[in-house]
C-alpha positions in Angstrom: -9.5 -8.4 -4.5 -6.5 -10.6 -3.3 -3.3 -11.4 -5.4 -4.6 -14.5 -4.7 -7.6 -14.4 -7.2 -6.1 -12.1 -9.5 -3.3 -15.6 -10.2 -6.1 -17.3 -10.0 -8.0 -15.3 -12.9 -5.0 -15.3 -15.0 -4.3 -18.7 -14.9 -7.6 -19.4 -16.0 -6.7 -17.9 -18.9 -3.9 -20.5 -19.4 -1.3 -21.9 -17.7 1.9 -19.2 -17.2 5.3 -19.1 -15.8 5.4 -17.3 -12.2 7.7 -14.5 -13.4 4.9 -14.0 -16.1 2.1 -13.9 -14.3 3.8 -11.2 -12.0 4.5 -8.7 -15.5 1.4 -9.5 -16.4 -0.6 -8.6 -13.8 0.9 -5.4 -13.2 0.8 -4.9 -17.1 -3.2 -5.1 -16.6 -4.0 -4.5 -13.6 -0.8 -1.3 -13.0 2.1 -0.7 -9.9 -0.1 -1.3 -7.3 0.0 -4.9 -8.1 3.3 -5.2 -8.4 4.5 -8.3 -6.4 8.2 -8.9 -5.6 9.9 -12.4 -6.2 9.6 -13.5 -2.8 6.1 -12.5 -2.4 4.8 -14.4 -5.5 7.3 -17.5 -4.1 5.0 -17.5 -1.2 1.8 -17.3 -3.0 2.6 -20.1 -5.7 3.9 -22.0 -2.6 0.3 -21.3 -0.9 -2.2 -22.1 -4.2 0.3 -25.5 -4.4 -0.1 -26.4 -0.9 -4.1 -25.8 -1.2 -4.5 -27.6 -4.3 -5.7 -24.4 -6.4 -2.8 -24.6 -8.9 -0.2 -27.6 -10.1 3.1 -27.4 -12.1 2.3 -29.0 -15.6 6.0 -28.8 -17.1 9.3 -28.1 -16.8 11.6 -25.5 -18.7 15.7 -26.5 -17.8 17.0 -24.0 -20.1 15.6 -20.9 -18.2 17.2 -19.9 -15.0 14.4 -18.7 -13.7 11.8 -20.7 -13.3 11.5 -23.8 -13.9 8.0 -25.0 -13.5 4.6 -24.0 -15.4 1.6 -24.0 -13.4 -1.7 -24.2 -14.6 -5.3 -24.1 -12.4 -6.8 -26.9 -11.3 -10.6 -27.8 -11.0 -10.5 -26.7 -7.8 -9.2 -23.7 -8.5 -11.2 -23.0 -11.3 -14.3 -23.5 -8.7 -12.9 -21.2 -6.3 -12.3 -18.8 -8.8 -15.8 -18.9 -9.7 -17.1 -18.3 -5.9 -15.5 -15.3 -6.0 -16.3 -14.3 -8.8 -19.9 -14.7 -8.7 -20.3 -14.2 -5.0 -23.5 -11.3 -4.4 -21.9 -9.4 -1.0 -20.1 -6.5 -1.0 -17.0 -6.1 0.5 -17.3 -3.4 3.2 -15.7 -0.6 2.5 -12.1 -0.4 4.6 -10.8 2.6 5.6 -7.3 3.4 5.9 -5.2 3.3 8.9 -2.7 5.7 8.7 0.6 5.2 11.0 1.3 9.4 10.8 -1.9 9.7 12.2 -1.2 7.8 15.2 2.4 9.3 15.6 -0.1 12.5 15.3 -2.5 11.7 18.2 0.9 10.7 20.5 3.1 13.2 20.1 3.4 15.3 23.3 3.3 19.5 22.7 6.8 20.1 22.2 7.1 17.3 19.5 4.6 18.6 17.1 6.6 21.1 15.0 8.8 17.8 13.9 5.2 15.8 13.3 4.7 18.5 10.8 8.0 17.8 8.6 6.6 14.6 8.4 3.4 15.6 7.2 4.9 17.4 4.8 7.1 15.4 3.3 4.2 12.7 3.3 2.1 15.4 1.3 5.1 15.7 -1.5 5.4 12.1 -1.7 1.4 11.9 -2.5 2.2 14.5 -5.5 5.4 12.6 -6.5 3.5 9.6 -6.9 0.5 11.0 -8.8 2.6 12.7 -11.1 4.4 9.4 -11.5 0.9 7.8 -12.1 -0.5 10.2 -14.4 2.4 10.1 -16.5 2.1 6.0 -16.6 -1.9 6.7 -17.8 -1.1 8.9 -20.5 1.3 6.2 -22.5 -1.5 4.0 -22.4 -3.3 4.6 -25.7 -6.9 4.8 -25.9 -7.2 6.2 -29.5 -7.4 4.5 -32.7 -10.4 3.1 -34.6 -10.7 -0.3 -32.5 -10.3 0.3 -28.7 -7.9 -2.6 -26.7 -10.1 -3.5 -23.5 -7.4 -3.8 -21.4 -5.6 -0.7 -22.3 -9.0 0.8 -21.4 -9.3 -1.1 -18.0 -5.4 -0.7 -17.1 -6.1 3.3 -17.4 -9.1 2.7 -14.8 -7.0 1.3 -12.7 -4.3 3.5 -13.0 -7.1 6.2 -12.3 -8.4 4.3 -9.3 -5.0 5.2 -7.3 -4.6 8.4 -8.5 -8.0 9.1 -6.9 -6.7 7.2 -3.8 -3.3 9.4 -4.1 -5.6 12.8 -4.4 -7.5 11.8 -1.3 -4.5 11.1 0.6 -3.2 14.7 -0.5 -6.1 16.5 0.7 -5.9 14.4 3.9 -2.3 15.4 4.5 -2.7 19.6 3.8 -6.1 19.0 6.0 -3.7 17.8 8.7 -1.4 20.8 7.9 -3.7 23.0 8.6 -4.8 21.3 11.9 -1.3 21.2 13.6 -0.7 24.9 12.2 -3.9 25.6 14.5 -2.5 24.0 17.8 1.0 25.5 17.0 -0.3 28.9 16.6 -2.8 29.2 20.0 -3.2 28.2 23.0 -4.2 24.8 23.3 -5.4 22.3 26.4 -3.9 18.7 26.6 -6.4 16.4 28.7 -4.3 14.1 30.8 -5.5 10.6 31.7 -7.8 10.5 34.7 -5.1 8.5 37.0 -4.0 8.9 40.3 -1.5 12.0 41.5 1.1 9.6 42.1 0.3 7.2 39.0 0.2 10.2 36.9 3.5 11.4 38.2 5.4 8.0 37.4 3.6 8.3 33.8 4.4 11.5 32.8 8.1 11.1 34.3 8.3 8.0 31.9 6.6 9.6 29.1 9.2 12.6 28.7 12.0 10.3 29.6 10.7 8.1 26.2 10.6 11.1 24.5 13.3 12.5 25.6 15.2 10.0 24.0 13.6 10.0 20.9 14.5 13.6 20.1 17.9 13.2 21.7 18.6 10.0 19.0 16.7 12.7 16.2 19.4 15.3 16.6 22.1 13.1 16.7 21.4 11.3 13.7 23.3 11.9 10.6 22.0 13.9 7.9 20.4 12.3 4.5 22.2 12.0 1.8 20.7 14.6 -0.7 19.7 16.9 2.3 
């Protein structure tokens, strides 16, 4: 699901003020879909310019926004193709940047590619915790049940689940750079010519040379 249709859904709900419809998405749908102010800009900007949304009135004592949009026909149409369209989405799986950083990283650099690792593993707890504690102030007690408190704690429990996958990812990693650390390990080189593979190599440490050289000269983080 795009922010796009989840405006689109709202609005079909009834016309709403862009800084409204940004609180109330995340409201319903959690902090994954929170959108900054110059992302939602963009998007009202974009559903304009396609003719899936139109300002309806104008509000000159906020100092916020000034414009109300509501959805128009056609984007109460597209709403409903999306809606009611049969295919699946594929399932998408996640391209991690550490992994890549992982599969590059010569020998020498892989005790530093595990600090990273690690302090991508905390972050995954720091942000479940943070998640888990958002779930439980949603209220699901109480002798009539609010739908959308109900669906908000799904979501919330949709990237916690994400968050937990992640986690196991990252301690799996862990383990697997513990392994090449602790034996003795064979690096394939690129099937190149002698002299090719000389100029490469030469190049390669000179890169990384660099990179660790800019690594120990950098000042320390505040908090560290």
């Amino acid at each position: 699901m795009s922010a796009k249709h989840a405006v689109l859904g709202w609005l079909v709900r009834r016309p709403a003020y862009p800084y409204e419809l940004a609180d109330r998405l995340q409201e319903r749908l959690g902090p994954t879909w929170a959108i900054n102010s110059g992302q939602l800009s963009q998007l009202i900007r974009t559903l304009e310019r396609e003719g899936l949304i139109e300002p309806v009135a104008e509000n000159t004592s906020s100092g916020r926004d000034r414009n109300v949009f509501e959805i128009t026909a056609a984007g109460e149409r597209e709403f409903e193709r999306w809606w009611t369209e049969e295919e699946l989405q594929p399932v998408r799986l996640t391209r991690r940047p550490l992994l890549v950083k992982l599969a590059l990283a010569p020998p020498e650099q892989l005790h530093r590619a595990v600090a990273q690792v690690e302090a991508y593993a905390q972050e995954c707890v720091d942000r479940i915790n943070e998640i888990m504690r958002s779930r439980e102030q949603v209220p699901i007690d109480g002798v009539q049940v609010r739908a959308d408190h109900v669906l908000l704690r799904l979501s919330l429990s949709a990237d916690v689940f994400q968050l937990e996958g992640e986690l196991r990812w990252a301690r799996h990693a862990q383990e697997a750079i513990s392994l090449l650390l602790q034996r003795e390990a064979t690096w394939p080189s690129p099937k190149i010519g002698d002299r090719g593979r000389s100029a490469s190599q030469g190049a390669r440490d000179e890169l990384f040379g660099r990179m660790a050289s800019r690594h120990l000269q950098a000042p320390p983080s505040q908090g560290s």
